[in-house]
SERO-4910 file (N, C-alpha, C, O; in steps of 0.05 Angstrom, whole numbers):
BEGIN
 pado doro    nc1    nc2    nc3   cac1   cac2   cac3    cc1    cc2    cc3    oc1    oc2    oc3
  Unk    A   3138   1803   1322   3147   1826   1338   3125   1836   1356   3129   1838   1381
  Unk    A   3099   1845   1345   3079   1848   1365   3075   1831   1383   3064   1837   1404
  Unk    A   3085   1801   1374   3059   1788   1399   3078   1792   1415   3071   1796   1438
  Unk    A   3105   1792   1410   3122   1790   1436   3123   1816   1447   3123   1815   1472
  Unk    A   3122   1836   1439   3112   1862   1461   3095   1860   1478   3098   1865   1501
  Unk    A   3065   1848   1462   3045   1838   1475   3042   1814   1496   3025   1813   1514
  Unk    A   3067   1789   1489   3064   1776   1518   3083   1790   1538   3078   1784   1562
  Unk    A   3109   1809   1532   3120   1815   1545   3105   1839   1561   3115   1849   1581
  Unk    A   3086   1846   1555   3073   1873   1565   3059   1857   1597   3065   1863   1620
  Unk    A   3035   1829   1582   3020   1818   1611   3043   1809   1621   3037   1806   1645
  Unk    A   3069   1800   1618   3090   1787   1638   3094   1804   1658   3097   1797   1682
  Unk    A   3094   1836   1647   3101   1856   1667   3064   1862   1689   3062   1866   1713
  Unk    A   3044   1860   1672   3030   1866   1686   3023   1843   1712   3015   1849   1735
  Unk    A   3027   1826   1705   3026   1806   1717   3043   1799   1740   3035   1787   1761
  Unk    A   3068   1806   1736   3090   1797   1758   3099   1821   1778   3112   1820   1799
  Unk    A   3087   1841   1763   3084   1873   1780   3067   1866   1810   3052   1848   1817
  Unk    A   3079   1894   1826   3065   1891   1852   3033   1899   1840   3026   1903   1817
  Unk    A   3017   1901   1865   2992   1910   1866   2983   1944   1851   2967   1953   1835
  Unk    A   3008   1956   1872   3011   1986   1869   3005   1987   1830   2986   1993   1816
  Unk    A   3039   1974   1823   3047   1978   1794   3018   1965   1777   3007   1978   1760
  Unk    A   3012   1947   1783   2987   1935   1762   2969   1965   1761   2964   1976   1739
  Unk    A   2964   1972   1781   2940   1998   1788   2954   2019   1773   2935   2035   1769
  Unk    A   2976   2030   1761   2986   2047   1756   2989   2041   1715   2979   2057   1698
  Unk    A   3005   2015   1709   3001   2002   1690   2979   1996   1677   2980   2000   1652
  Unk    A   2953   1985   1688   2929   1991   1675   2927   1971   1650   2944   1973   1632
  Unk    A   2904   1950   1647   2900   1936   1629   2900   1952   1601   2918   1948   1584
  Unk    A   2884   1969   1598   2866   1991   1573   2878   2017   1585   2883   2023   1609
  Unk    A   2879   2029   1564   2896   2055   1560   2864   2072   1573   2840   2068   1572
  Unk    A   2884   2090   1584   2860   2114   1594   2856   2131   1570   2869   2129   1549
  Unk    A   2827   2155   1574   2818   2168   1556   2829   2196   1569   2817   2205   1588
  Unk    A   2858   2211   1553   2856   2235   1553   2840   2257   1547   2846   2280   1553
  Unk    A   2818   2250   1534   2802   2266   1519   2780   2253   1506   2779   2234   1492
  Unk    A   2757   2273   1517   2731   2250   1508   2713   2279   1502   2710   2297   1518
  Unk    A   2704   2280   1480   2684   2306   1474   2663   2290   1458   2668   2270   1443
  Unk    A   2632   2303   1465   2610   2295   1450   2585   2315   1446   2574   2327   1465
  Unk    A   2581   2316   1425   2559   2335   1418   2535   2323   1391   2537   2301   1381
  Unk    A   2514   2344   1384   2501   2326   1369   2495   2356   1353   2492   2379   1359
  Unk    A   2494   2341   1329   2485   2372   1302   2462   2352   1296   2465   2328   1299
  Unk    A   2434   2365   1285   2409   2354   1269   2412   2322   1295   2419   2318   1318
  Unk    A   2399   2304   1269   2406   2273   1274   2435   2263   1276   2441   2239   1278
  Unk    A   2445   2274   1275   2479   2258   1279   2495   2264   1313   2495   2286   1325
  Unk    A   2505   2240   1321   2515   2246   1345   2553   2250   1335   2563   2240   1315
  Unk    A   2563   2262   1349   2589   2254   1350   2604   2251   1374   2601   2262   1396
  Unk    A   2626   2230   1366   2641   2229   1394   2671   2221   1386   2678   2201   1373
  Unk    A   2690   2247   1400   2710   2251   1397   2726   2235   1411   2719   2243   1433
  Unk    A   2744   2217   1416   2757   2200   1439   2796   2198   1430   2806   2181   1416
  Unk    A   2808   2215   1441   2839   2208   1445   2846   2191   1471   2832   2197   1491
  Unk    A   2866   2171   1474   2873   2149   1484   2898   2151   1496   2914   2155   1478
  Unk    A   2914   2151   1524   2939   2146   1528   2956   2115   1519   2946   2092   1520
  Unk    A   2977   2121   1513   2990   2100   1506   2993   2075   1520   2995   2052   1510
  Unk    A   2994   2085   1552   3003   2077   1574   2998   2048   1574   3016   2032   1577
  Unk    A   2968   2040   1569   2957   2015   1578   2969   2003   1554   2974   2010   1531
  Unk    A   2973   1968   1576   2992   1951   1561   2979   1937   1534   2992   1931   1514
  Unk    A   2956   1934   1537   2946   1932   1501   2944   1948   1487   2931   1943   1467
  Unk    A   2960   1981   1492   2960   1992   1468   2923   2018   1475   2902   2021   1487
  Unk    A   2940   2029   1456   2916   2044   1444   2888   2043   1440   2868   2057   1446
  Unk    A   2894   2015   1422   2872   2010   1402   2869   1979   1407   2858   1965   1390
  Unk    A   2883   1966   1436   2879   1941   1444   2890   1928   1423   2890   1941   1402
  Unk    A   2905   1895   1423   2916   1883   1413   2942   1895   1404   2953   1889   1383
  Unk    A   2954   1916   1424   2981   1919   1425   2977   1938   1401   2998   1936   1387
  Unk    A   2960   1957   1390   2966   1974   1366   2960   1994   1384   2941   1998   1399
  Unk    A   2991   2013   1377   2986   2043   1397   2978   2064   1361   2980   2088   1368
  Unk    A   2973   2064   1343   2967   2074   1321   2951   2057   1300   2955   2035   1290
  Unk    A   2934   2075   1299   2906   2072   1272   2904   2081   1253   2918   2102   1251
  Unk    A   2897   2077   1240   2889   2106   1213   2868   2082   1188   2872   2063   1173
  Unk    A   2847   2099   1197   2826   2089   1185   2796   2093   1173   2790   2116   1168
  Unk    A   2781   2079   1169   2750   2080   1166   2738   2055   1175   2745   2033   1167
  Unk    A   2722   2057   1190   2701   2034   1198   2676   2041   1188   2669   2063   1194
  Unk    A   2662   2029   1175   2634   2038   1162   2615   2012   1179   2628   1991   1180
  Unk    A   2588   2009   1193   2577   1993   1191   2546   2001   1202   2544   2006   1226
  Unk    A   2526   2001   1186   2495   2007   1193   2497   2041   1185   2503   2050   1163
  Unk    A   2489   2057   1212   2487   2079   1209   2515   2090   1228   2517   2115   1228
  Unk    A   2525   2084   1236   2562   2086   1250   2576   2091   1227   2569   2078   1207
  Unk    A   2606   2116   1222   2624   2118   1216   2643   2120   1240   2640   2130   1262
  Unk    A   2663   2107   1228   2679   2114   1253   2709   2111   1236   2721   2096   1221
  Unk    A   2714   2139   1249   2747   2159   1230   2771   2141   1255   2766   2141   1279
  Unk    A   2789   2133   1247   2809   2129   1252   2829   2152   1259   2827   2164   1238
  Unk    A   2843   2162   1270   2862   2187   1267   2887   2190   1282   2896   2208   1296
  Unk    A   2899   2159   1274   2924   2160   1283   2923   2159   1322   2930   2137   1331
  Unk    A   2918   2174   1336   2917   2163   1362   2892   2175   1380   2891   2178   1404
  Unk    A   2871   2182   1357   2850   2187   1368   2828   2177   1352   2836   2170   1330
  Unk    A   2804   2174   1357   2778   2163   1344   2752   2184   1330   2761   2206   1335
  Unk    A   2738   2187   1322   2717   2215   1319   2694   2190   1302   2697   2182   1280
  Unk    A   2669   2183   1324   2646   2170   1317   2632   2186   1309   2633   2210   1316
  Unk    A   2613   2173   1290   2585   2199   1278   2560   2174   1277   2553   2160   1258
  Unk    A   2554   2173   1296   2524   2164   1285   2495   2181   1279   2486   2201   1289
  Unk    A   2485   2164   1256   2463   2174   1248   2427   2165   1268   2415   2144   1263
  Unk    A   2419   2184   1286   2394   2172   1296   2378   2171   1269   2380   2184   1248
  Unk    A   2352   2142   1281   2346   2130   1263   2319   2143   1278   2314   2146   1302
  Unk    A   2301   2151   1248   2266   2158   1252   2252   2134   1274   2268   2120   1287
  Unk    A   2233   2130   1276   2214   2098   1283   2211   2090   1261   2206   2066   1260
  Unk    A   2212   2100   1243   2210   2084   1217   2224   2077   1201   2216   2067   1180
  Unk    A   2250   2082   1208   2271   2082   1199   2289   2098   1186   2279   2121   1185
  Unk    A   2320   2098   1172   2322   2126   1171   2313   2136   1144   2302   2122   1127
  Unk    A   2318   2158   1144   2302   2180   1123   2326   2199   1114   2322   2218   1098
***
């Protein structure tokens, strides 16, 4: 069922005029993008329009809900928005 959304999505992007491709959009735009930093930790807030034909979260998923762990990166899943936290690292590594 996905992939066929997903080839039916590039059929449209594809056979669309110029105008519609420009309007349609490979990657979903960012309604909302906030970033700030407490101590060593950065954060960055990111909500996504549906619009673009891969979806949300690319590969045709317009919804997430999750955890990504990897190094000093968390990254929150939240259904149709994202919230990164990285940890800056000392020169010597972290502490």
């Amino acid at each position: 069922m996905k992939k066929a959304l997903a080839f039916r999505g590039l059929y449209k992007l594809f056979t669309a005029s110029q105008k519609t491709k420009e309007e349609i959009g490979w990657a979903s735009k960012t309604i909302n993008k906030k970033k700030f930093k407490i101590g060593k930790y950065k954060f960055a807030y990111e909500r996504r329009d549906k619009s673009g034909v891969m979806g949300r979260f690319g590969g045709g998923w317009q919804y997430k809900l999750g955890i990504d762990i990897g190094g000093s990166t968390v990254i929150l899943n939240l259904l149709v928005a994202t919230l990164r936290i990285d940890h800056e690292k000392d020169k010597e590594g972290l502490k």
